[in-house]
VMD Tcl script that draws the C-alpha trace (Angstrom):
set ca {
  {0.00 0.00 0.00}
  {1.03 3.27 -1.05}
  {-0.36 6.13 0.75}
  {-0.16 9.77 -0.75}
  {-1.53 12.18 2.34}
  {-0.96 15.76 0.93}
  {0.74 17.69 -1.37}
  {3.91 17.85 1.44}
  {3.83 14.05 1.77}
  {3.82 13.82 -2.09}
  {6.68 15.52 -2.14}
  {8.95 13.70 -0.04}
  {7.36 10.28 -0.27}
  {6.11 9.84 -3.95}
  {7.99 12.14 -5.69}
  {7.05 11.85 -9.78}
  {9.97 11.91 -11.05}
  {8.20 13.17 -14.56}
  {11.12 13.43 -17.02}
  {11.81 9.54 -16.05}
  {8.36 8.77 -16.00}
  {8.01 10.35 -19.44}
  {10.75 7.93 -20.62}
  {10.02 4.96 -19.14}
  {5.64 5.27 -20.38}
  {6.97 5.01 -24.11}
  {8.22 1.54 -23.71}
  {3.69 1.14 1.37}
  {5.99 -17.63 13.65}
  {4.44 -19.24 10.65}
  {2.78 -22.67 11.41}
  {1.91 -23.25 7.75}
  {3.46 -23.65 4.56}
  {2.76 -23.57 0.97}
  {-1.53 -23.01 0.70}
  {-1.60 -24.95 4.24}
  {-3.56 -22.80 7.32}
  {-3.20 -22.62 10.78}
  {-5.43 -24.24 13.13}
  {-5.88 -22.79 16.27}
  {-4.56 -18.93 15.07}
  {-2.80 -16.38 16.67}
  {-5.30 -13.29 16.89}
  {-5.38 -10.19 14.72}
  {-5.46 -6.94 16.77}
  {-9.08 -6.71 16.60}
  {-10.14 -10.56 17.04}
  {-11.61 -12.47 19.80}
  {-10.95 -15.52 21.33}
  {-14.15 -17.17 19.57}
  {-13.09 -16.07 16.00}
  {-9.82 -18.69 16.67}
  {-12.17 -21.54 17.05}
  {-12.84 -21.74 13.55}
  {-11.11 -21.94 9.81}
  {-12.59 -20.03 7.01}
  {-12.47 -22.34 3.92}
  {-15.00 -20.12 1.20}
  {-16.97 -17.01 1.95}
  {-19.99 -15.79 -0.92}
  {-20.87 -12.77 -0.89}
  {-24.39 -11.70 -2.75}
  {-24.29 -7.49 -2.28}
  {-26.57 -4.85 -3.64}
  {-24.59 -1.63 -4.52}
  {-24.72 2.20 -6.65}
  {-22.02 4.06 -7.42}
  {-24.21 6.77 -5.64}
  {-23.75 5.59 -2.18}
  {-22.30 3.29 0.48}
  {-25.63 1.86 1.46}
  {-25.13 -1.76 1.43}
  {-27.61 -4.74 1.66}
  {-27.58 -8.31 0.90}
  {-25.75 -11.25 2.68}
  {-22.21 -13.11 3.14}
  {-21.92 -16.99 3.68}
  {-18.79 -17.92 5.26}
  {-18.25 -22.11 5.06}
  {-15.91 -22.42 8.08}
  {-14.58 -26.21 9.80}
  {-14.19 -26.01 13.48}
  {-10.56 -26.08 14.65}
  {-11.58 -26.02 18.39}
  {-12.73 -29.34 20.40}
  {-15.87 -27.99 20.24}
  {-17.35 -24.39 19.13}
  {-20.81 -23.25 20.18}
  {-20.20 -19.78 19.39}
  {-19.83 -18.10 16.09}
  {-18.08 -15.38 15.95}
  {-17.38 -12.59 13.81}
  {-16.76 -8.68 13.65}
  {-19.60 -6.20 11.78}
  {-19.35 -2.51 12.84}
  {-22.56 -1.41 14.49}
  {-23.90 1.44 12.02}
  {-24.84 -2.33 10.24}
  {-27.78 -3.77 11.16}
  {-28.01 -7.93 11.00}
  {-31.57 -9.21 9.87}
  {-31.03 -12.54 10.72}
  {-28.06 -15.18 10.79}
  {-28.93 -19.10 9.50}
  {-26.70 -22.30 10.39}
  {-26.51 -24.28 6.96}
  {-29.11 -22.07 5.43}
  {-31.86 -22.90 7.69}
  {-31.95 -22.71 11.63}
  {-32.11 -19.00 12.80}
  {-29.61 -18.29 15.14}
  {-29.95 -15.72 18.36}
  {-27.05 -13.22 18.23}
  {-25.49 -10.10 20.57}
  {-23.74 -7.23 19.73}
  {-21.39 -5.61 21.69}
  {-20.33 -2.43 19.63}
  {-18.54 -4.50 16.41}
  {-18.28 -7.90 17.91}
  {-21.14 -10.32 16.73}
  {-21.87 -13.82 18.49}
  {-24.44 -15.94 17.12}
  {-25.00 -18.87 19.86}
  {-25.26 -22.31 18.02}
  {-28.11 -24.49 19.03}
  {-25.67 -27.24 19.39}
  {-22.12 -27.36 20.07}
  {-20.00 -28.20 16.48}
  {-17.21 -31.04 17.12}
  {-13.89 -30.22 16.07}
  {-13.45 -31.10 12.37}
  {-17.45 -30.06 11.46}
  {-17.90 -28.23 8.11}
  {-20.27 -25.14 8.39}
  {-21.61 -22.38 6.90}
  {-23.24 -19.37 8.40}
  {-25.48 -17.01 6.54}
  {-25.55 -13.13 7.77}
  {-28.27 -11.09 6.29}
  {-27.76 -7.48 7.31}
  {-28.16 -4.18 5.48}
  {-26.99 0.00 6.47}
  {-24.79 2.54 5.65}
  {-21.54 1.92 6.78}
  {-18.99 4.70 9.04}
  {-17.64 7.15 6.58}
  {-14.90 8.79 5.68}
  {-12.03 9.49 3.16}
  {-9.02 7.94 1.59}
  {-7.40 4.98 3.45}
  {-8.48 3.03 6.26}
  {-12.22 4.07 5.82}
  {-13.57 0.11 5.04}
  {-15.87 1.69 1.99}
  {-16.30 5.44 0.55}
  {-17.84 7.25 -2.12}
  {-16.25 9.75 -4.48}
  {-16.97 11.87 -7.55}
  {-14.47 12.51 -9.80}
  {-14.75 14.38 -13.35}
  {-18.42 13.87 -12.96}
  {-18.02 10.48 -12.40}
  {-19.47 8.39 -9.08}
  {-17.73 5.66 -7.72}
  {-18.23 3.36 -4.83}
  {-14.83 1.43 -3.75}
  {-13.28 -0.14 -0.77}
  {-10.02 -0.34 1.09}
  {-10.12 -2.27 4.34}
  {-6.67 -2.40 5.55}
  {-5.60 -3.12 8.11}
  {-9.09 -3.22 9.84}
  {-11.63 -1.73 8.26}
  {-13.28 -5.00 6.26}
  {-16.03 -5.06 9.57}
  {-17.06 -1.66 8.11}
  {-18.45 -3.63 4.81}
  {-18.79 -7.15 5.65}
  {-18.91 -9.63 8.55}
  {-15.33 -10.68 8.74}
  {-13.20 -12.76 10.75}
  {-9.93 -10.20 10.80}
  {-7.36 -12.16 11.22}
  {-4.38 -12.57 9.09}
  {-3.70 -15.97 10.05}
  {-6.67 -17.44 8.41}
  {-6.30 -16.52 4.81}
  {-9.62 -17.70 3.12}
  {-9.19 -20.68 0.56}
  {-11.89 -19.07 -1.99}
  {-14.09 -16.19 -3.15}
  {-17.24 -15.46 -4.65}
  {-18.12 -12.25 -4.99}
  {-21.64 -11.70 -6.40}
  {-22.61 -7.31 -6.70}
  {-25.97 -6.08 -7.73}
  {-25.38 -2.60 -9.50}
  {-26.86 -0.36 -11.60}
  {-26.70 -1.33 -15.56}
  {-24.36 1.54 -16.31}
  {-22.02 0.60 -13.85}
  {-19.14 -1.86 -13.86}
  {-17.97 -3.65 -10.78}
  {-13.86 -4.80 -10.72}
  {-12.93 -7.40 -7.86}
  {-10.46 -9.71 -7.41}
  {-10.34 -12.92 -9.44}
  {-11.59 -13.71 -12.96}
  {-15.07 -12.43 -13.98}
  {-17.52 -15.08 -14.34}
  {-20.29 -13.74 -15.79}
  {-22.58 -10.30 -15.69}
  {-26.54 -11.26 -15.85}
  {-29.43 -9.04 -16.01}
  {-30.50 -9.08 -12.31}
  {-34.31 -6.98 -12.32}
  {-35.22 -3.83 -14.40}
  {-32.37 -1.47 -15.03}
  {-29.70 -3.50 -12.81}
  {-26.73 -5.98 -13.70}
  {-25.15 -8.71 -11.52}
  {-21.70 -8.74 -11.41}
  {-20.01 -12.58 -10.18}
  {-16.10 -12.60 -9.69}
  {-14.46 -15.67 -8.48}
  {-10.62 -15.94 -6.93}
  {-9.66 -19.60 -6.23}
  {-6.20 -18.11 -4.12}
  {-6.00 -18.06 -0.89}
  {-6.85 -14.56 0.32}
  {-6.49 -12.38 3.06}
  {-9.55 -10.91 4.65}
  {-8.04 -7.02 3.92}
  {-7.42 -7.90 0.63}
  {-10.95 -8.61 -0.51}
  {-12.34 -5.43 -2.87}
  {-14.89 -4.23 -5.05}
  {-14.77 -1.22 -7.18}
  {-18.02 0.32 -8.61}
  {-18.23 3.09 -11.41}
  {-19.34 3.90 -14.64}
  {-15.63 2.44 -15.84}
  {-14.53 1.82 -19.24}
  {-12.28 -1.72 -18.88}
  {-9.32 -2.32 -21.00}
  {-7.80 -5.58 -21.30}
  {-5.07 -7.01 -22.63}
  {-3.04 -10.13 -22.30}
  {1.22 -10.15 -21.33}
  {3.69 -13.27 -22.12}
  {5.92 -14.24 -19.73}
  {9.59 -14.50 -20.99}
  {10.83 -18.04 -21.95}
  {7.17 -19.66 -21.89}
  {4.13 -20.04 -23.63}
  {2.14 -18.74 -21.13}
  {0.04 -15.81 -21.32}
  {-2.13 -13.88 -18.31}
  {-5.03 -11.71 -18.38}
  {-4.89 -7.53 -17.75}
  {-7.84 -6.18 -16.42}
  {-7.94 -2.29 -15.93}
  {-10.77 -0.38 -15.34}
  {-11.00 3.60 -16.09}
  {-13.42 6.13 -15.84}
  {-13.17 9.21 -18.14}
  {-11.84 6.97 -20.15}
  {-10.79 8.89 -23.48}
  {-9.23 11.91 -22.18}
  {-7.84 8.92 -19.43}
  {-6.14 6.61 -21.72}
  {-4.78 9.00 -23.56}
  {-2.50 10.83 -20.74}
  {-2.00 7.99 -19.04}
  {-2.73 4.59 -20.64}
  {1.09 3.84 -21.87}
  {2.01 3.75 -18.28}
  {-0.52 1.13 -17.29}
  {0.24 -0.73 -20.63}
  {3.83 -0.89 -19.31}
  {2.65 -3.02 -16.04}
  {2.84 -6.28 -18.39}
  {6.85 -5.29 -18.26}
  {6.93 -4.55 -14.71}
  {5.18 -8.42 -14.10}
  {8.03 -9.87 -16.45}
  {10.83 -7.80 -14.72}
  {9.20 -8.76 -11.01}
  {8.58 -12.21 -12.14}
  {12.08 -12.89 -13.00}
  {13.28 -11.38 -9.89}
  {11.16 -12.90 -7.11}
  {9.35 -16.01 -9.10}
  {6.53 -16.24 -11.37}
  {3.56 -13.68 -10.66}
  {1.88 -15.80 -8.03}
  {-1.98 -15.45 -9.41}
  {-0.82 -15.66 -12.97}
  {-3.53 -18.10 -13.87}
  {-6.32 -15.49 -12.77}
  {-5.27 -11.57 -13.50}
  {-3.43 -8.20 -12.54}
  {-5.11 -5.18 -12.84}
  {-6.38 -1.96 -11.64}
  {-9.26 -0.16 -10.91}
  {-8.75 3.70 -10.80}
  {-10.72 6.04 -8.38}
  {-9.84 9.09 -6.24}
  {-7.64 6.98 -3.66}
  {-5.04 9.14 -2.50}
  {-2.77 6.47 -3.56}
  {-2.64 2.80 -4.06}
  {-3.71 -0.18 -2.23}
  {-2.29 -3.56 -3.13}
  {-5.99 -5.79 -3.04}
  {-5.20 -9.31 -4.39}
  {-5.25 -9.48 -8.28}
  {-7.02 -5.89 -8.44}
  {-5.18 -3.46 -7.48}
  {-7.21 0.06 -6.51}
  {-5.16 2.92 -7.40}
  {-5.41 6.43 -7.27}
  {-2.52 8.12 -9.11}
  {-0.85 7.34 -12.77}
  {2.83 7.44 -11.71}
  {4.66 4.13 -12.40}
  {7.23 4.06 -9.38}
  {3.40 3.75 -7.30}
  {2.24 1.12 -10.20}
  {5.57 -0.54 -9.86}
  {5.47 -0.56 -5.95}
  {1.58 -2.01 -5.67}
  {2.15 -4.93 -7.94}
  {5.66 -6.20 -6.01}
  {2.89 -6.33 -3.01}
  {0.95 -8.71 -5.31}
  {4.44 -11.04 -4.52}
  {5.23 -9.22 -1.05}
  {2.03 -8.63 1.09}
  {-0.68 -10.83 -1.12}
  {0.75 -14.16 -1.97}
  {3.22 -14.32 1.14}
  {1.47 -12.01 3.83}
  {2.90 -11.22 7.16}
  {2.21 -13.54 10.07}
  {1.19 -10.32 12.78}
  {1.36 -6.86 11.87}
  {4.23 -6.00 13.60}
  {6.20 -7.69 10.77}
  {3.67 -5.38 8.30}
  {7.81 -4.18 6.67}
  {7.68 -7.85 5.21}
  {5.05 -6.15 2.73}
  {5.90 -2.00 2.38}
  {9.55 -2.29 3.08}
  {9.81 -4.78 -0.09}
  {7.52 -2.53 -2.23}
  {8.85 0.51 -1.15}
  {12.68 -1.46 -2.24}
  {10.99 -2.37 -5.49}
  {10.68 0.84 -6.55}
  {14.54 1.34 -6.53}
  {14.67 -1.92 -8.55}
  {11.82 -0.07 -10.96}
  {13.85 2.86 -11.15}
  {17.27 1.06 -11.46}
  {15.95 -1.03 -14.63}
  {14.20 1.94 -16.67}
  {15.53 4.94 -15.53}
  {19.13 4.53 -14.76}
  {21.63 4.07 -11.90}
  {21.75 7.62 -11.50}
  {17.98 7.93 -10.83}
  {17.84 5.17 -8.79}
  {21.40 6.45 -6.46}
  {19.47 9.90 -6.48}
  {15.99 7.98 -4.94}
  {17.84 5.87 -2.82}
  {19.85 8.77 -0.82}
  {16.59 10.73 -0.54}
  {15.10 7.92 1.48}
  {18.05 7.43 3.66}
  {18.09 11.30 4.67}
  {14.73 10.82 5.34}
  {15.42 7.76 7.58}
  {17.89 9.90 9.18}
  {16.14 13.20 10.13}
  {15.43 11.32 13.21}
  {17.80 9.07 15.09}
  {15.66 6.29 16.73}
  {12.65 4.08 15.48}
  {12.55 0.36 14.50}
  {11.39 -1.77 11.42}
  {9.22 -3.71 13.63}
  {5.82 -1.92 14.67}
  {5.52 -1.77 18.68}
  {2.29 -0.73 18.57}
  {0.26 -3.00 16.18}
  {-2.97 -0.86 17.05}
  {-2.02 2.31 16.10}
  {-2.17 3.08 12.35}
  {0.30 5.74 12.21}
  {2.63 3.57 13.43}
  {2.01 0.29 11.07}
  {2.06 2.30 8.04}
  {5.12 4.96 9.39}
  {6.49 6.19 5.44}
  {9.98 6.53 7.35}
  {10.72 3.86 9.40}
  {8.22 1.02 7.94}
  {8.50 2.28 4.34}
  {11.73 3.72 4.14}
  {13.95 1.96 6.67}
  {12.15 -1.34 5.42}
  {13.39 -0.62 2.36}
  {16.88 0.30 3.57}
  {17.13 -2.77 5.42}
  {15.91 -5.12 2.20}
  {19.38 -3.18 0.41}
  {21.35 -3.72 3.24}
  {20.82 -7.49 3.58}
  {21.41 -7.86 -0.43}
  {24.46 -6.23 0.13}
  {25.29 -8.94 2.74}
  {25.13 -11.78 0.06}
  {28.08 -13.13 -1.00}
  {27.14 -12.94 -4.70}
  {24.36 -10.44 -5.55}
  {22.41 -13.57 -7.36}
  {21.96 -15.15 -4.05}
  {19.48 -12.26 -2.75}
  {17.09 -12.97 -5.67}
  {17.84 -16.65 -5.19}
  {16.70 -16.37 -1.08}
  {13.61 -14.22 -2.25}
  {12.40 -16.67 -4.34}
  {13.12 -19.27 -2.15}
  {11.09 -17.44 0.62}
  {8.18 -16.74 -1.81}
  {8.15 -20.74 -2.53}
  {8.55 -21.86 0.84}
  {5.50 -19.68 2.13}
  {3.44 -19.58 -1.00}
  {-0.53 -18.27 -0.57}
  {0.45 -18.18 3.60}
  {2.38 -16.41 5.95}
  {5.53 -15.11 7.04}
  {7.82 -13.97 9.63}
  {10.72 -12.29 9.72}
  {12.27 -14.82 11.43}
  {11.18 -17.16 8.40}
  {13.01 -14.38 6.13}
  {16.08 -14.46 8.18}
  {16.72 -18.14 8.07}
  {15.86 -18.37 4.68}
  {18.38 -16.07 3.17}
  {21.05 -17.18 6.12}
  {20.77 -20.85 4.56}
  {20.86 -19.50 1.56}
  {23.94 -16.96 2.22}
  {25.68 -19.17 4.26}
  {25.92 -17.07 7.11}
  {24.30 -15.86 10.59}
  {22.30 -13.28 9.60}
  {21.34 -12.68 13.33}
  {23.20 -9.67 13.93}
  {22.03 -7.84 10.65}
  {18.76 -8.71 11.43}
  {19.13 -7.67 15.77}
  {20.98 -4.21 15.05}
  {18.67 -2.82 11.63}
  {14.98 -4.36 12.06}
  {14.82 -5.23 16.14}
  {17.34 -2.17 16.53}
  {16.98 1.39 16.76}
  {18.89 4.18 15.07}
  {21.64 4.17 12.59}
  {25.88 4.55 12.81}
  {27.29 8.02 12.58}
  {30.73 8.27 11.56}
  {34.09 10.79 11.95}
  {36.77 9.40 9.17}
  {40.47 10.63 9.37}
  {43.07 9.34 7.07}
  {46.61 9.48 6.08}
  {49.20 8.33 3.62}
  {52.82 8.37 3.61}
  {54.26 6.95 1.08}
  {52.34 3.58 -0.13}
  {50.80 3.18 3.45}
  {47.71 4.21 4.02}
  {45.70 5.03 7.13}
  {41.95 5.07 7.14}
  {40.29 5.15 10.91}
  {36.37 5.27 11.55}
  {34.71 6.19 14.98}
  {31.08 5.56 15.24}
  {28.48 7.07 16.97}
  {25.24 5.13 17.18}
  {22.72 7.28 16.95}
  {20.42 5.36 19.63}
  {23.35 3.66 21.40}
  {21.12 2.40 24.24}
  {19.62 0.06 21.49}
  {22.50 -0.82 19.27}
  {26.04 -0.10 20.83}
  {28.05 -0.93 18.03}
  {26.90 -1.15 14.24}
  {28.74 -4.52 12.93}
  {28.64 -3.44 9.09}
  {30.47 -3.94 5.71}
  {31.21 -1.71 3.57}
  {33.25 0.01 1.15}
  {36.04 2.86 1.26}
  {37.18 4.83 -1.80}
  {41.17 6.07 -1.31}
  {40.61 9.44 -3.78}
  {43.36 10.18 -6.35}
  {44.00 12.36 -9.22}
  {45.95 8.97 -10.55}
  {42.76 7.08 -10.41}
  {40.90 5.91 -7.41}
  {39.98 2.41 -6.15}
  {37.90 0.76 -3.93}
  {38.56 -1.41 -0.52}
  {36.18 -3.56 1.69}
  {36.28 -3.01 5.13}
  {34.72 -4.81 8.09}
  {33.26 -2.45 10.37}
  {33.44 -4.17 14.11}
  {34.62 -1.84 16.95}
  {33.54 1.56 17.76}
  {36.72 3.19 17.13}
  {38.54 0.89 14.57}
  {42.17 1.76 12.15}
  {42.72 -0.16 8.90}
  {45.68 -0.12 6.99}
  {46.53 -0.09 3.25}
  {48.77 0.23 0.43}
  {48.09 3.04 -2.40}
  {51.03 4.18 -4.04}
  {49.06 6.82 -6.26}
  {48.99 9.86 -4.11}
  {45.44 10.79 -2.17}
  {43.14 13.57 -2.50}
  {40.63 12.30 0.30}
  {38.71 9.00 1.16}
  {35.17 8.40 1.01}
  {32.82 6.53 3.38}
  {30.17 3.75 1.44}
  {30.77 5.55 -1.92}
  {27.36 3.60 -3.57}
  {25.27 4.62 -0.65}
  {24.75 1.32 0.31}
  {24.22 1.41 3.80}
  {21.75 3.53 5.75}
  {24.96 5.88 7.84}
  {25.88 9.53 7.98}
  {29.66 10.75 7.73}
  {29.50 13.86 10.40}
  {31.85 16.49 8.31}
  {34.26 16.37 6.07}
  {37.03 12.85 6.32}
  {39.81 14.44 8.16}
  {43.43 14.33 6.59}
  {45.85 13.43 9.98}
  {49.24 14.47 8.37}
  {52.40 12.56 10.04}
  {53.62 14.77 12.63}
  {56.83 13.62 11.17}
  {56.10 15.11 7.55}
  {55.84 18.20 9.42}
  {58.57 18.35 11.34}
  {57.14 19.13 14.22}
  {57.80 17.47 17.77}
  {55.12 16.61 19.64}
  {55.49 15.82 23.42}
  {54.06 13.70 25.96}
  {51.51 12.01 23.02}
  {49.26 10.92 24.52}
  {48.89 13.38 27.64}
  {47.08 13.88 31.18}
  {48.15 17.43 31.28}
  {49.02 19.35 28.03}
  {50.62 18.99 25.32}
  {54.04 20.44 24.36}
  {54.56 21.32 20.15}
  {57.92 22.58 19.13}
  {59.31 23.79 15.66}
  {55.94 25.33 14.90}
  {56.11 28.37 12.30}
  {54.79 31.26 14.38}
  {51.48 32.98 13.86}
  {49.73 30.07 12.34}
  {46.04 29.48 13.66}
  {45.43 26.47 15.56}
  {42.10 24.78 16.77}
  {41.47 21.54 18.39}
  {38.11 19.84 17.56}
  {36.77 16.39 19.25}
  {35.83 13.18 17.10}
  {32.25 15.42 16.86}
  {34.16 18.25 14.97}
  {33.05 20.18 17.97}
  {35.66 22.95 18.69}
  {37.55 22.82 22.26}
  {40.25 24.86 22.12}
  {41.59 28.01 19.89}
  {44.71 30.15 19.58}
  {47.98 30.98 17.58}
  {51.19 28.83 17.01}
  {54.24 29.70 18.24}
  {57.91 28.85 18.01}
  {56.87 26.44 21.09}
  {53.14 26.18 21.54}
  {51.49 24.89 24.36}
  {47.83 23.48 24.38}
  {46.08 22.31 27.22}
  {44.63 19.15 27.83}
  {43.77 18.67 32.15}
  {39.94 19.99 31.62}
  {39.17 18.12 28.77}
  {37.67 14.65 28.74}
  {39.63 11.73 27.41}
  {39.83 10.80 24.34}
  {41.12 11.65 20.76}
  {41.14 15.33 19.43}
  {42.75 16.41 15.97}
  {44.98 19.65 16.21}
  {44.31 21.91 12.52}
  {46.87 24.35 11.49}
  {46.26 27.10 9.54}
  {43.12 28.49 7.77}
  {42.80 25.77 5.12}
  {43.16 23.14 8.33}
  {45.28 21.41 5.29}
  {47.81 19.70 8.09}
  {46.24 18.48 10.91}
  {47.50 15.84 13.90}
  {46.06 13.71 16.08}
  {46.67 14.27 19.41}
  {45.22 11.94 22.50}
  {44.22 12.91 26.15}
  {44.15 10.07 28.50}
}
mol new
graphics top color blue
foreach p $ca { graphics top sphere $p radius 0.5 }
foreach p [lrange $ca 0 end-1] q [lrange $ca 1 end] { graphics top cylinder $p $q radius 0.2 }
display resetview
C-alpha cells in the first residue's frame, strides 16, 4: 500500500519523477506452509478468542450496490470447519452502524445473536465437534462509518463527474463492509463475490469475472471468483461507470500468457495521458517475475481499478489505485508477490510487505531509468530515515495506524534494510535466489521475519542474526568521523562511530566500502566495520586527495563532516610531546602565527589560539579521548593528538 496524504507528503514520499516517467511510459511464527492454514490462530489486533475456534475455507458474498452511495444490503456466507474441540459460538466482527436481519446455520436454523459495539456472536443451538464443516449465513443491510481515503472500510467519491463506490479495508476496516473474521492468520481458501449494481455501472474485484446477468429492471449482476488463498483485507470491489481495457502479457521463456484487467473512468481523455504507463505493467510483471518467481496469481489476473484513492492499495489481483505514476504502479504490484501471496504472520512484521515494495521501486527505477535515478531515490530515502535518530522496522504498537504504516521507518527503513541485507550476500544472485526461495517456501500463507532471516542465512551461508538484531529489532543508525593518512604507499583510514540510539545498538557490525581518492585514479577497498573506534591499513602508491565513506550509498549511515586528513607529525617536522597526555601537550618547531584549533571526534571545537615557536595546548579539563589539532586556515595539516 502506497499512501499519498498531501501535497507535502507527495513531495517527499512519492515524488514523480516526470522526465523519467516520461521515458520509461513510451516503452507502502508461521505454522503453515505452501496453501496450508493454521489451526488454532494467533489473533489479529481486533479478534476475539471465539473467531480462533474456527477456519474459514470459502466465503460468498451476494451485495446490492450504486455508485451513488455506500448503502449496502444483501448477505455473506462464510463455510468455516471447526478447529476447536468444540465451538458453540460463532463469531465474527460487523461494525454497528450495520444492522443484522437474521443469521442461518446451513441455510436454515435461525440463530440468536449479541452485539457488543462490532463484535457479533451468534449462539449455536448445538455445540460443532472439532473437524465439522459449516456455513453461516448473515443477512444485514446499512450505511456503513464514513470517511475518506485509506483506512475508511468503503467510501464514495466523484471525480470528473463520475461516481464511484470502492473499498479499502486495511488493516481493519473490512467489519465496516462485511462480517469478517480479521485475522491474518486465516487466509480464506476461496471467493465469490456476487454485486448487484446499476446497468451503467461496472464492478472490478479480485479474481476472474464469471459472468454479468441481467439481475431486475435497469440492474446488472456482477459474479467474480478468486480460487487463491486470500487475506480478509485484501478482498475489494470497485463500482463506477468504468470503461475496462484488457489485454493479455507473455511471460519470458514460456508459452504462457495472463489476463490484464484495468478499469478507467473518463476513459478517453484517461487513456490518452495515461494509458502507456498502465500498458507498461505487463513489463513490470516480467521484470518482477524474474526477480522474485513467477507472478503468483498468474492463472487469474493483474489489474487496476482507478478512483480518487489518494494512492494505491495492493488488493489481491485488483489493485485500486489512485494516481498514474509508475514508481506507485511498480510498488503495488511487487505487493501482489510481497504482502498478497506471502502475507505477514502479525502486523508488527507489516515491513515484510511495504519495506519490499517501497525497495521495489529502486529496482523499478534502477531497470528503466538509470543508476543515477535510482542512487538519487535511494539517498533521498536514507536522509529521510535519518532526520530522526531512533525508530525500529518492527511496529511496537500494532494498534495504532500511524505507526504500522510509518512512510519513514516502515516504508523507508524497510526498504533500507531489504538493500542492506542484499548487500550482505556473498554474490548479488543469491538475494534474488533467497527471495524466491522465501516466496516458494511460504506460498498463498504467511511469514515472519524470522522465516526471512533463516531463509536467506541458509541460503547466504551465514548468521544473519546480527544484521537482522541491530537494523529491524534495533533502533537508530551509525554516525561516523573518518580521518586518514598516507605516507608513502601506506595508508591510514580510521572510523569512529556514533550510534545514533546507542542504548539500542552499541556498536553497528557493518560492511562496507572505502574509496582512497586520487587524481591517478581511485579504487575501492572492503572493510569490516566491528569496533567503535577501529584503524585499517593499506597500500596506495598513487597519491590521495581524500577517502570516502560507502561511496554507492549502500548502507543507511551519515559521515559527520568532512574525512579528516591526519598528516604525520613527522612530515611536518614538528615534535610533539608527551603524546598521549594527562596534562598538556608540548609542540615545538611550529612556524609562528599560524592558527590552531582543536576539535573532538564530533568536529566540535575545544580549544583556539595561535602557534608559536613552542606552543602549548592544554589538555587537564578536557575529557579523554582523541582530538585532531588543525593548522592554519585551510586546516590542510592536521594531527592527532590523545588525552588520557
Amino acid at each position: 500500500m502506497k499512501r499519498i496524504l498531501s501535497i507535502l507528503a507527495l513531495s517527499l514520499f512519492c515524488t514523480h519523477l516526470s522526465a523519467q516517467d516520461a521515458i520509461y511510459s513510451g516503452c507502502h511464527e508461521k505454522k503453515v506452509t505452501s496453501g496450508m492454514k493454521p489451526t488454532i490462530a494467533a489473533k489479529s489486533t481486533n479478534a476475539i478468542p471465539e473467531e480462533d475456534y474456527y477456519d474459514v475455507k470459502h466465503v460468498y458474498f451476494d451485495l446490492k450496490l450504486s455508485d451513488t452511495s455506500i448503502f449496502v444490503r444483501g448477505n455473506v456466507r462464510t463455510t468455516a470447519q471447526v478447529v476447536a474441540p468444540t465451538m458453540n459460538i460463532y463469531a465474527f466482527e460487523l461494525d454497528a452502524a450495520l444492522t443484522i436481519d437474521s443469521i442461518k446455520l446451513n441455510g436454515t436454523t435461525l440463530l440468536p445473536f449479541t452485539t457488543i459495539g462490532f463484535v457479533r456472536k451468534a449462539t449455536l443451538p448445538s455445540a460443532l465437534p472439532q473437524g465439522t464443516t459449516f456455513n453461516i449465513h448473515v443477512y444485514y443491510n446499512g450505511t456503513p462509518p464514513t470517511g475518506v481515503g485509506f483506512f475508511t472500510g468503503i467510501m464514495h467519491s466523484v471525480s470528473a463527474g463520475t461516481d464511484m463506490v470502492f473499498t479499502v479495508s486495511d488493516p481493519y476496516a473490512t467489519k465496516d463492509w462485511w462480517p469478517a473474521k480479521q485475522s491474518l492468520q486465516d487466509k480464506i481458501d476461496s471467493v465469490d463475490m456476487h454485486v448487484t449494481v446499476p446497468d451503467y455501472c461496472k464492478v472490478g474485484s479480485n479474481g476472474l469475472l464469471q459472468s454479468t446477468l441481467p439481475a431486475g429492471a435497469g440492474l446488472l449482476k456482477y459474479h467474480w471468483k478468486t480460487k487463491y488463498p486470500i487475506d480478509y483485507y485484501l478482498i475489494s470491489l470497485a463500482i463506477a461507470e468504468y470503461s475496462e481495457k484488457k489485454s493479455y502479457m507473455h511471460f519470458s521463456n514460456s508459452t504462457d500468457s495472463m489476463l490484464i484487467q484495468n478499469f478507467f473512468y473518463d476513459s478517453t481523455n484517461f487513456i490518452t495521458a495515461h494509458g502507456a504507463k498502465f500498458d507498461s505493467v505487463s513489463l513490470m510483471i516480467d521484470y518482477f517475475s524474474d526477480l522474485f518467481g513467477r507472478y503468483p496469481f498468474w492463472k487469474e489476473k493483474y489489474g487496476h481499478c482507478f478512483t480518487t484513492l489518494g494512492g494505491g492499495m495492493e488488493h489481491q489481483t485488483m489493485t485500486t489505485i489512485g494516481v498514474t505514476d509508475t514508481r506507485t504502479i511498480a510498488h503495488e504490484l511487487c505487493h501482489q508477490w510481497f504482502g498478497d501471496a506471502v502475507t505477514y504472520n502479525q502486523w508488527d512484521d507489516v515491513w515484510l510487505s511495504e519495506g519490499f515494495a517501497t525497495y521495489a521501486e529502486q529496482l523499478f527505477i534502477e531497470h528503466w531509468w538509470g543508476v543515477a535515478p535510482m542512487k538519487t531515490f535511494r539517498t533521498s530515502q536514507y536522509n529521510n530515515v535519518m532526520t530522526l535518530p531512533g525508530g525500529r522496522v518492527i511496529v511496537d504498537d500494532s494498534t495504532s495506524i500511524n505507526s504500522l504504516f510509518d512512510p519513514r521507518l516502515v516504508y523507508r527503513k524497510g526498504a533500507a534494510v531489504a538493500h542492506m541485507l542484499r548487500k550482505m550476500a556473498p554474490q548479488d544472485s543469491l538475494f534474488f535466489v533467497g527471495l524466491r526461495q522465501f516466496q516458494s517456501a511460504h506460498a498463498y500463507g504467511m511469514a515472519t521475519t524470522t522465516d526471512l532471516k533463516n531463509i536467506m542465512a541458509s541460503v547466504y551461508g551465514i548468521n544473519l542474526d546480527v544484521f537482522f538484531d541491530q537494523w529491524v529489532y534495533g533502533e537508530g543508525y551509525p554516525k561516523y568521523t573518518v580521518y586518514w593518512s598516507q605516507a608513502g604507499p601506506d595508508v591510514m583510514v580510521r572510523l569512529v562511530q556514533d550510534p545514533s540510539v546507542p542504548g539500542s545498538v552499541p556498536l553497528f557490525r557493518i560492511p562496507f566500502e572505502i574509496r582512497l581518492k586520487s587524481n591517478m585514479g581511485d579504487t575501492i577497498v572492503n572493510v569490516y566495520n566491528d569496533q567503535l573506534d577501529q584503524t585499517f591499513n593499506f597500500s596506495f602508491w598513487n597519491g590521495m586527495n581524500g577517502v570516502e565513506l560507502d561511496p554507492g550509498n549502500h548502507i543507511l549511515d551519515k559521515v559527520i563532516g568532512t574525512p579528516i586528513n591526519v598528516t604525520e607529525v613527522t612530515k611536518l617536522k614538528l615534535n610533539v610531546s608527551p603524546n598521549p597526555t594527562t596534562d598538556e601537550w608540548t609542540i615545538k618547531n611550529m612556524e609562528a602565527g599560524q592558527s590552531l584549533k582543536l576539535v573532538d571526534i564530533s568536529g566540535r571545537t575545544v580549544w583556539e589560539g595561535s602557534s608559536k615557536s613552542t606552543t602549548i595546548i592544554p589538555a587537564r579539563q578536557l575529557p579523554t579521548g582523541t582530538y585532531i589539532l588543525q593548522i592554519g586556515r585551510e586546516s590542510k595539516n592536521n594531527i592527532q593528538l590523545v588525552r588520557l
